[in-house]
Each structure stands twice: as structure tokens, then as C-alpha cells.
C-alpha positions as CSV (number, residue, x, y, z in Angstrom):
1,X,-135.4,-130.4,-220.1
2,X,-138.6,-128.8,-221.7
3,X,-139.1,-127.5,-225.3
4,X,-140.2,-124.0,-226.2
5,X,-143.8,-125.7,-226.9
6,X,-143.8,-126.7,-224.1
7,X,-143.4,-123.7,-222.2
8,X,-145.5,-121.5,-224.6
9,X,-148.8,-124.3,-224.0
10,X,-148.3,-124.1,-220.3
11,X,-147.6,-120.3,-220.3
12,X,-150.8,-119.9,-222.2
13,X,-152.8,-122.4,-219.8
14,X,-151.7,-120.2,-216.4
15,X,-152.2,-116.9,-218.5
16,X,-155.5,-118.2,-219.3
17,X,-156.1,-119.3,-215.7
18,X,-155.5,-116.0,-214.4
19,X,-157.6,-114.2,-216.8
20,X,-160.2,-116.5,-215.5
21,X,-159.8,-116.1,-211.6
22,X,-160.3,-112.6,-212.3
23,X,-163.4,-112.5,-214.0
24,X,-164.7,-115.2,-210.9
25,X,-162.9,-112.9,-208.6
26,X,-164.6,-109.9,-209.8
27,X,-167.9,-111.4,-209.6
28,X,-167.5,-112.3,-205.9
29,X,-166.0,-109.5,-204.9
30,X,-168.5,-106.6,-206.3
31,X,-171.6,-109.0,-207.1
32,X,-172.1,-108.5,-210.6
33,X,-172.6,-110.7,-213.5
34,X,-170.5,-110.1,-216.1
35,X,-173.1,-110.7,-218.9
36,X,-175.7,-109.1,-216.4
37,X,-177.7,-106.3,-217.5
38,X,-177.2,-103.7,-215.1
39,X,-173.7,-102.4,-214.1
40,X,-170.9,-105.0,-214.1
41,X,-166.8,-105.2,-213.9
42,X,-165.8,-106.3,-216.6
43,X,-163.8,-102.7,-217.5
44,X,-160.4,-102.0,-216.9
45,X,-161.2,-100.4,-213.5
46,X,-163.1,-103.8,-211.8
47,X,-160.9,-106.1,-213.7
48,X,-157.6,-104.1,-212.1
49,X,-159.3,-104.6,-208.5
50,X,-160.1,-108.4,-209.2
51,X,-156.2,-108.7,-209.5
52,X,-156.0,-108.2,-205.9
53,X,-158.1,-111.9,-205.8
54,X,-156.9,-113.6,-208.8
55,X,-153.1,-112.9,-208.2
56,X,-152.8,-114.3,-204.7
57,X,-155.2,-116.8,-205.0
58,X,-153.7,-118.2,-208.7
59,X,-150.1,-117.3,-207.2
60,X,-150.2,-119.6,-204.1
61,X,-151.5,-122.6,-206.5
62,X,-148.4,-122.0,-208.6
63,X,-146.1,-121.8,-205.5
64,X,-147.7,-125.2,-204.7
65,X,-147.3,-126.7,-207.8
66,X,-143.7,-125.4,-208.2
67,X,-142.6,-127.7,-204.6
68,X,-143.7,-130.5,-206.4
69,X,-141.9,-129.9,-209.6
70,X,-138.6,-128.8,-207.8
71,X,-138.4,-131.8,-205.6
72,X,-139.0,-133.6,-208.7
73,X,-136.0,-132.1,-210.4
74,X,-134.1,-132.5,-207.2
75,X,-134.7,-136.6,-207.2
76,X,-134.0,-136.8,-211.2
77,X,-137.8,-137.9,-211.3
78,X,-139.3,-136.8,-215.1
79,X,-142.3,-134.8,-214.7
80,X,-144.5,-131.9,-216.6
81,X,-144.2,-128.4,-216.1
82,X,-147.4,-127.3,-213.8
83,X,-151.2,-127.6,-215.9
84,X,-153.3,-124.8,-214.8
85,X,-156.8,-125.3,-215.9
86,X,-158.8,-122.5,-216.4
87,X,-162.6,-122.9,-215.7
88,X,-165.4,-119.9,-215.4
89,X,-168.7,-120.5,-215.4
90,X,-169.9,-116.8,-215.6
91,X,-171.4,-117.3,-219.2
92,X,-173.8,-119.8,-217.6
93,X,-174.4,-118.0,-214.7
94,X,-172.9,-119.7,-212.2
95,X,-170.8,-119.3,-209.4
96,X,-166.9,-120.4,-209.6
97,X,-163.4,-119.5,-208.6
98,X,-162.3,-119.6,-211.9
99,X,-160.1,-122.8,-212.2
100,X,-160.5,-126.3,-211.8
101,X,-156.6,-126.1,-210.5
102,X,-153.4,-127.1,-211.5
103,X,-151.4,-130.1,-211.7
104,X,-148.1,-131.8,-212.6
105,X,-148.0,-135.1,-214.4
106,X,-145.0,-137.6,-212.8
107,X,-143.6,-139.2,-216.0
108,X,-141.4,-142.1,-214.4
109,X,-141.5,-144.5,-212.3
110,X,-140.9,-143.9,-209.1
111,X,-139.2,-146.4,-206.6
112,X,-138.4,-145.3,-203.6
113,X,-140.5,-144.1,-200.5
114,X,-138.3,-141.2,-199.8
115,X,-139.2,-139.5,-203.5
116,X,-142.4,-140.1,-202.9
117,X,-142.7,-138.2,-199.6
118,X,-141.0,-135.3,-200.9
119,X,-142.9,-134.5,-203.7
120,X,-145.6,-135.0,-201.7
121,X,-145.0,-132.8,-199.0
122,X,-143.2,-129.8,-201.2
123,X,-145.9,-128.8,-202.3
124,X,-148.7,-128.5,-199.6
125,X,-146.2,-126.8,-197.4
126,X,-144.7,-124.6,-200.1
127,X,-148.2,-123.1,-200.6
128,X,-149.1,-123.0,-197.2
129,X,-146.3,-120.5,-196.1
130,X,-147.4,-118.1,-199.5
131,X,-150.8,-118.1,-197.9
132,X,-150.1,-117.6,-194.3
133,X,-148.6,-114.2,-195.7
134,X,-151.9,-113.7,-197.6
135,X,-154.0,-114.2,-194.8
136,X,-151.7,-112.6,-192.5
137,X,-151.8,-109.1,-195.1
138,X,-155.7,-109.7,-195.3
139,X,-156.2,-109.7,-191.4
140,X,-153.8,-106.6,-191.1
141,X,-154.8,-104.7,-193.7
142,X,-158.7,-104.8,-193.4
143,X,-160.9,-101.9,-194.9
144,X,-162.9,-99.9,-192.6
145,X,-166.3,-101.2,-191.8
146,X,-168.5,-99.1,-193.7
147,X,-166.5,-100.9,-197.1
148,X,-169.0,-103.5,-197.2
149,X,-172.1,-101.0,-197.8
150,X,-170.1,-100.0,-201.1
151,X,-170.9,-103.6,-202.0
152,X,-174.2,-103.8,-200.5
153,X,-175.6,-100.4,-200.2
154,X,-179.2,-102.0,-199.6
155,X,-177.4,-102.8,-196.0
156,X,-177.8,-99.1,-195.1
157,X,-181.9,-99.4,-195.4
158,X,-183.3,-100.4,-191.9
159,X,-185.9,-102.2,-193.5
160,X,-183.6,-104.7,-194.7
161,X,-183.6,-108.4,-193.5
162,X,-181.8,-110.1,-196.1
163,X,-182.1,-111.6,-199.7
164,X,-184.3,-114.5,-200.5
165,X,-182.9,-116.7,-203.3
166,X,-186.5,-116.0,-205.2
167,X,-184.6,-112.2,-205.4
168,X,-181.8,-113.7,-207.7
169,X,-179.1,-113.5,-205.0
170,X,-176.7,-116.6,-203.7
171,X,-176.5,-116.6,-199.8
172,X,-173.0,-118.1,-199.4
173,X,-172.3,-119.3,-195.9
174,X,-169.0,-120.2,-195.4
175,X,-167.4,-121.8,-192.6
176,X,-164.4,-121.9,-190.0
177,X,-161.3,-123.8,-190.2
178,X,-159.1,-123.6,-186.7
179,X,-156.0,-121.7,-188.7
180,X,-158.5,-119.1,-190.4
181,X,-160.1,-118.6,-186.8
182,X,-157.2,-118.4,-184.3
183,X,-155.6,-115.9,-187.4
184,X,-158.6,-113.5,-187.0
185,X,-158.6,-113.1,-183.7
186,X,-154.8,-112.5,-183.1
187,X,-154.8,-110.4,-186.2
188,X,-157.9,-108.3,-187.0
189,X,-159.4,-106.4,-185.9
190,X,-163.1,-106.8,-184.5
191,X,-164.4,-103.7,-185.3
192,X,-163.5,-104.3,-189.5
193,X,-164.0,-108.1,-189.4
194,X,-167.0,-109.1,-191.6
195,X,-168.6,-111.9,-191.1
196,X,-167.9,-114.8,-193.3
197,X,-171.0,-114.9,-195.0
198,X,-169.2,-111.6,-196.4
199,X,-165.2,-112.4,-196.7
200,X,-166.0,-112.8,-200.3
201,X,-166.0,-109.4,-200.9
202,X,-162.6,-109.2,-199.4
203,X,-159.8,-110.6,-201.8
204,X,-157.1,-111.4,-199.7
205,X,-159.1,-113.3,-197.0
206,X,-161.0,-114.9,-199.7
207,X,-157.7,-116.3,-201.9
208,X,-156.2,-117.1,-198.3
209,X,-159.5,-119.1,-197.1
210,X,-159.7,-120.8,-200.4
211,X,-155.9,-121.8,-200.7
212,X,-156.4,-123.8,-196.8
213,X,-159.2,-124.9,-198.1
214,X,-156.8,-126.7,-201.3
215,X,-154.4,-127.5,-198.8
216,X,-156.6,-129.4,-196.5
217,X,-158.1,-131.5,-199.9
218,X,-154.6,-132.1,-201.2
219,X,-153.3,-133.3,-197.6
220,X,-155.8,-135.6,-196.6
221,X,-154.3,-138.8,-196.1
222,X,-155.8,-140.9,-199.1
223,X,-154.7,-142.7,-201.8
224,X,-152.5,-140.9,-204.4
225,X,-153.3,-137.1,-202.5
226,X,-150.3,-135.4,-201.2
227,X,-151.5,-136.3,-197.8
228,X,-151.5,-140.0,-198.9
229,X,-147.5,-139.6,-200.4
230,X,-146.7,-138.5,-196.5
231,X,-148.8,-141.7,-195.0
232,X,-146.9,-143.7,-197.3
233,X,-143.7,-142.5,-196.0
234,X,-144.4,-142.1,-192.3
235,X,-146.2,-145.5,-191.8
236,X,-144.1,-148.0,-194.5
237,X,-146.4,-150.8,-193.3
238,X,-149.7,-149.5,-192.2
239,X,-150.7,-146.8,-194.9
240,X,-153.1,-148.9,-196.9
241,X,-154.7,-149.5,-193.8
242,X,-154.6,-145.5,-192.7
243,X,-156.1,-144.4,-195.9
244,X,-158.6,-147.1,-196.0
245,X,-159.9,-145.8,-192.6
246,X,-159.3,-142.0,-193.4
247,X,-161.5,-142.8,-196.5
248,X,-164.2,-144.2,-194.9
249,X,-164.7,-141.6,-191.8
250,X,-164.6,-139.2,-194.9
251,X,-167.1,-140.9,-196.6
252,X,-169.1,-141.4,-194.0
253,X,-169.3,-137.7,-192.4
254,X,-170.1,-136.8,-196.0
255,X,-173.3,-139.4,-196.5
256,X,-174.1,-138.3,-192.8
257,X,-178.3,-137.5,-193.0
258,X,-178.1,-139.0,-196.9
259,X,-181.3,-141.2,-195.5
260,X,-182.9,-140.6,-192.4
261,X,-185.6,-141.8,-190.3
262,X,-187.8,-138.6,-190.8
263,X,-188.0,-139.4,-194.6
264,X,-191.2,-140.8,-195.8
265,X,-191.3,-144.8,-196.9
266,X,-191.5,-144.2,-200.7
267,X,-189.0,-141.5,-200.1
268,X,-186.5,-144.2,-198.4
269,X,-187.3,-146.8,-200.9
270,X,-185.5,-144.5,-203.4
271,X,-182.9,-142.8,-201.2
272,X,-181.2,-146.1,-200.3
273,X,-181.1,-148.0,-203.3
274,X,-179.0,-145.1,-204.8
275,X,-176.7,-144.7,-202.2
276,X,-175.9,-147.7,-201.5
277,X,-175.2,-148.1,-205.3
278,X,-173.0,-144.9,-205.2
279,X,-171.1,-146.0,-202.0
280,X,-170.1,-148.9,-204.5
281,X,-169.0,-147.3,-206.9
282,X,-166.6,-145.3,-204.6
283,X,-165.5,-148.6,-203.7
284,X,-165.4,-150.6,-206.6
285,X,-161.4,-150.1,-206.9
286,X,-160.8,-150.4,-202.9
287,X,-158.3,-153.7,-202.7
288,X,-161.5,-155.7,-200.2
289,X,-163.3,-158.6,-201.4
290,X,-166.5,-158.3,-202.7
291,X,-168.0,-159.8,-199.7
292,X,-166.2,-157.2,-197.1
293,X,-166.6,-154.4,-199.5
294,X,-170.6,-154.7,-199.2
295,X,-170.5,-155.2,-195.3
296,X,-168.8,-152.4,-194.9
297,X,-170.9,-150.3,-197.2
298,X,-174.2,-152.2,-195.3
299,X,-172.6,-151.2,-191.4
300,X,-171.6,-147.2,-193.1
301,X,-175.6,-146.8,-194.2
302,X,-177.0,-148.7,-190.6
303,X,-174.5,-146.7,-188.7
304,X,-175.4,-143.1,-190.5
305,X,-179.0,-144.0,-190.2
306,X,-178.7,-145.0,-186.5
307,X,-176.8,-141.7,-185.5
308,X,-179.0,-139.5,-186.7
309,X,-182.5,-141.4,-185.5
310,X,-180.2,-140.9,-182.3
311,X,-179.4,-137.3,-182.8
312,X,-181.8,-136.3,-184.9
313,X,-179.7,-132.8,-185.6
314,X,-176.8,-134.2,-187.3
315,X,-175.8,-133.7,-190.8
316,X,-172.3,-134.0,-192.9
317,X,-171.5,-132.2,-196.1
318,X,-173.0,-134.0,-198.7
319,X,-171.0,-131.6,-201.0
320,X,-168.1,-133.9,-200.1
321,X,-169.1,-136.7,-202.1
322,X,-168.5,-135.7,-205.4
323,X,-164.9,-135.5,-204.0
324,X,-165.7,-138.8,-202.2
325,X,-166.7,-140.2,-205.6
326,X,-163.3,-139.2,-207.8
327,X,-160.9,-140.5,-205.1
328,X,-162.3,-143.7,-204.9
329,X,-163.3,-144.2,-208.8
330,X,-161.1,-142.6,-210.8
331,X,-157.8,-142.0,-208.5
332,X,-158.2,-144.7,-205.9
333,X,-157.9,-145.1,-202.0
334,X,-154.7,-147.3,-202.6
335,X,-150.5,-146.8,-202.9
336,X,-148.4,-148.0,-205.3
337,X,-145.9,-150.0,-203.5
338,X,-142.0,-149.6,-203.4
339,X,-139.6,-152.0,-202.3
340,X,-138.6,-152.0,-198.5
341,X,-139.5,-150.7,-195.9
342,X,-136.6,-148.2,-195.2
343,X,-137.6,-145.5,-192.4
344,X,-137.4,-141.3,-193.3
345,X,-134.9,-139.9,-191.5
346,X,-135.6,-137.9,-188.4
347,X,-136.2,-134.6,-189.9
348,X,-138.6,-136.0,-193.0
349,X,-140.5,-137.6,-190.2
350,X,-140.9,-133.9,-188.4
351,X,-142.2,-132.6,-191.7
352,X,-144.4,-135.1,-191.9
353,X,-146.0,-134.6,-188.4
354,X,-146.4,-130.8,-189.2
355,X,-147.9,-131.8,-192.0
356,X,-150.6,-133.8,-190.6
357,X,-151.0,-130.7,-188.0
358,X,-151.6,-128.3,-191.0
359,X,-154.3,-130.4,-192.4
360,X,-155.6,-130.6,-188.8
361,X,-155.6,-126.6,-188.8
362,X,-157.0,-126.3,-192.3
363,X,-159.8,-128.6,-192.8
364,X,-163.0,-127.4,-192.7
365,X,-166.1,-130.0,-191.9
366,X,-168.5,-127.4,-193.9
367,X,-166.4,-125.1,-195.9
368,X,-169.5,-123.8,-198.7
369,X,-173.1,-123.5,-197.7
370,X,-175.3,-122.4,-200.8
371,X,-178.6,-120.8,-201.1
């Protein structure tokens, strides 16, 4: 089915990817620049202990993209083997995980709603079981407490109150998601939790944590998205509808405090111009007349600007948009269609439903909060 250059360029590509998610990992875990100065991992004994993040983290994306590929082979549907992209930003300085992810590119048409659902849904729930385990190992087998002074010793000074960003350090707040919650406190225990600010110094909650955090993204139920593939099976007639909706409440938590009513007048005259050009832009592909397309941008910037004149302490995640921005533009909020409108069968539409219930479980409204 595949050549041998095939499998040697996508051997090479996850090879590379793991290499990658080590050298990221490593820099999370212990806090040191590789091209830093001072004392860093990158020898054999640090890049041996990153393994414990890249591994897990780089294993459950491969688990995920094998579900898609074997429901693929299963419905005779030609696709690519799984492209893992490798992407560290160490040599700039900059914090990543060490891949921009992987992919698998469907290479025939594809007409029937049943296909569709199943290579949508292997995947997601494929990976979700590998991290469960993850996270499940990662509560169970925490370090003891004082681990996290190994990392930090400054934490042992009582004068200590914290880094400021002027002292070259990234506060990383990250935040809760209902599965990652209700795990800790069944699982761990309280007297080794960290806090989450710290969980990136532990690899197994931190390749969990970032593997719901994929599966939430990949199962929201837009467009093209995994998520979307289940829509378009569950609701035959109402997923264009569904994902036009799910799109919007997206965009608009994300855009949430974008312009406000405490920003100054020249500040304003600015701010709104350019978002209400980007909100087109996300748009632009949306199947809506040109007329409805600008109401609804209009009523989205009125309505975010009335809420939070309202409730002055509201905010979304403005880190959303950028994610906002490629669904709408480049892979689009809509379906392609297949004839009929044949129901799954009972135990697809079961899937489906947990589906949606791990995507409930996994999204998180704020998942990274830089400083």
C-alpha cells in the first residue's frame, strides 16, 4: 500500500518529532535553555529524563493518528501514513512543546456519512484512552513534595515571593479542565500535588494535560475537525447549522474584552476597526450572505462590548483566535456533503454521544496563561 520512501520520509518526520519533544520537554521540565549559558540538559543524563515527557506525550499523538489511519484502511478509503511535524523553538528562545502535531492526508473521495464519522471519531477516542493511562500513572506515581525544590531550589529561601518576568523567567499559569480535576482528586495525592502553575515540571501530568488539551481542539464540533466528522454524522440535517453556532460561541468567548468600555477613545478607534476586520476574515468562507455575515459580525462586537460594560470582570482567551482564525480561513466552518441522509446505527450514535461528553470533560476555557 505504501513504498519504502514512503515509510523512510515519515519514519524520519516522527523520529525527528520526538527528538524535538525532548529537547521542549527538557526545557520545561528542569528550566533550562539549551543554548543558555549556565547549566542546561542537553547531555545524555537530561535528554534520558525528557523521554519520560517526549514519549508519552509524542506516543498518544501517534495513537491518535493511527485510529484515523486504521479506520481508513478498514473503509478502503486511500490516505497517508501519519505526518508528524517537528517544531522547537529553543534556538530562538522561546517556549514550545516541540511539534506543531501530526496529521494524515485523506486521498479519496469520500461518500458516505458513515466513513466520515469513523475516521473521525477513531482517532480522538483512540488517544483519549492512551492518555487516561498517562494521567492515571502521573496521579499515582507522584514524586514526594520536596521534588519541586530540585527544580526550584530558590523555593527553599523564605525571602522568596516569586519571579518577575524583568528576572528572565516565564510564569506559566495553566488551567483546569473537569477530567484533569476530578482525576486529581480521586487519584493523587494532596500532600505531592503541585500546583499547576508547576505540573510542567512533572512529565507525565504535563504530556497527559497537553494530549486533553489536543483532544478537546480536535473534537470541537466545527467544520472539517474531528468533532465536526461526528456532527456530521449524528445530526444528517442540522450540522451546518451546529457548527455555524459552535463557531460563533467560540469566537465570541475568544474576542470576549477585545474592546471594552474602559479603553480610551483613540484607543477604541483603533481596536475596532481591526477586529471587526479580522472577524471577517474568519468569516469570509462561512456559506452567509454578505449582508448576514456583517450583521452577525456587528451583533458579536455590540454584544462582547455590552457584556463586559455589564460585567466589567469578564474576559475570554484571546489566545483562541489565532485558532479562531485558521478554522474559519484556511479549513472552513462548513461540511462537505454526502448523499442521503441515512441514520448511524445505534451503537455509532453511543460513540458519538461520549464523544461529545469527552470534549465536554476536556476543554479548557483558559488552558495557557503567559507572563
Amino acid at each position: 500500500m505504501y513504498n519504502k520512501k514512503e515509510y523512510l520520509r515519515h519514519a524520519l518526520l516522527f523520529i525527528a518529532t520526538v527528538i524535538t519533544a525532548t529537547f521542549a520537554g527538557g526545557e520545561w521540565l528542569f528550566g533550562r535553555s539549551i543554548l543558555g549559558k549556565e547549566e542546561h540538559f542537553l547531555n545524555w543524563e537530561y535528554f534520558l529524563k525528557s523521554l519520560h515527557f517526549s514519549i508519552p506525550f509524542i506516543g498518544i499523538l501517534l495513537i491518535h493518528e493511527l485510529g484515523h489511519l486504521f479506520a481508513s484502511i478498514h473503509h478502503n478509503v486511500k490516505s497517508s501514513l501519519p505526518y508528524f511535524i517537528p517544531g522547537w523553538l529553543g534556538f530562538l528562545s522561546a517556549p514550545s512543546i516541540g511539534t506543531f502535531g501530526a496529521v494524515i492526508q485523506v486521498k479519496s473521495y469520500i461518500q458516505s456519512r458513515k466513513k466520515f464519522f469513523d475516521i473521525g471519531i477513531a482517532g480522538p477516542l483512540a488517544g483519549f484512552v492512551i492518555a487516561l493511562g498517562v494521567l492515571y500513572y502521573g496521579f499515582t506515581n507522584l514524586p514526594d513534595a520536596d521534588y519541586i525544590y530540585q527544580i526550584h531550589p530558590e523555593y527553599l529561601d523564605p525571602e522568596f515571593e516569586g519571579h518577575s518576568p524583568e528576572d528572565g523567567y516565564i510564569s506559566l499559569e495553566i488551567g483546569y479542565n473537569l477530567l484533569f480535576w476530578g482525576m486529581e482528586k480521586v487519584f493523587a495525592d494532596p500532600e505531592k500535588m503541585p500546583v499547576m502553575s508547576e505540573i510542567i515540571h512533572f512529565p507525565y501530568l504535563f504530556a497527559g494535560y497537553l494530549a486533553l488539551f489536543f483532544t478537546a481542539l480536535n473534537l470541537l464540533p466545527i467544520g472539517q475537525l474531528d468533532g465536526g466528522h461526528i456532527i456530521f454524522g449524528l445530526f444528517p440535517r442540522k450540522h451546518r447549522i451546529i457548527s455555524l453556532v459552535a463557531y460563533t460561541a467560540f469566537m465570541f468567548y475568544a474576542g470576549l474584552g477585545i474592546i471594552n468600555p474602559f479603553q480610551s477613545v483613540n484607543e477604541l478607534l483603533i481596536r475596532i476597526p481591526l477586529y471587526i476586520g479580522f472577524l471577517y476574515i474568519c468569516y469570509r468562507r462561512v456559506e452567509l450572505s454578505t449582508q448576514s455575515k456583517w450583521a452577525l459580525i456587528l451583533l458579536i462586537v455590540a454584544t462582547q462590548y455590552s457584556i463586559v460594560n455589564i460585567w466589567p470582570g469578564v474576559e475570554g482567551y484571546a489566545g483562541w483566535l489565532l485558532f479562531g482564525l485558521l478554522l474559519g480561513r484556511f479549513m472552513g466552518v462548513d461540511h462537505p456533503e454526502v448523499s442521503g441522509y441515512k441514520k448511524l446505527d445505534r451503537n455509532r450514535q453511543i460513540l458519538g454521544w461520549i464523544a461529545i461528553l469527552i470534549f465536554l470533560l476536556c476543554f479548557t476555557p483558559q488552558p495557557f496563561i503567559m507572563e
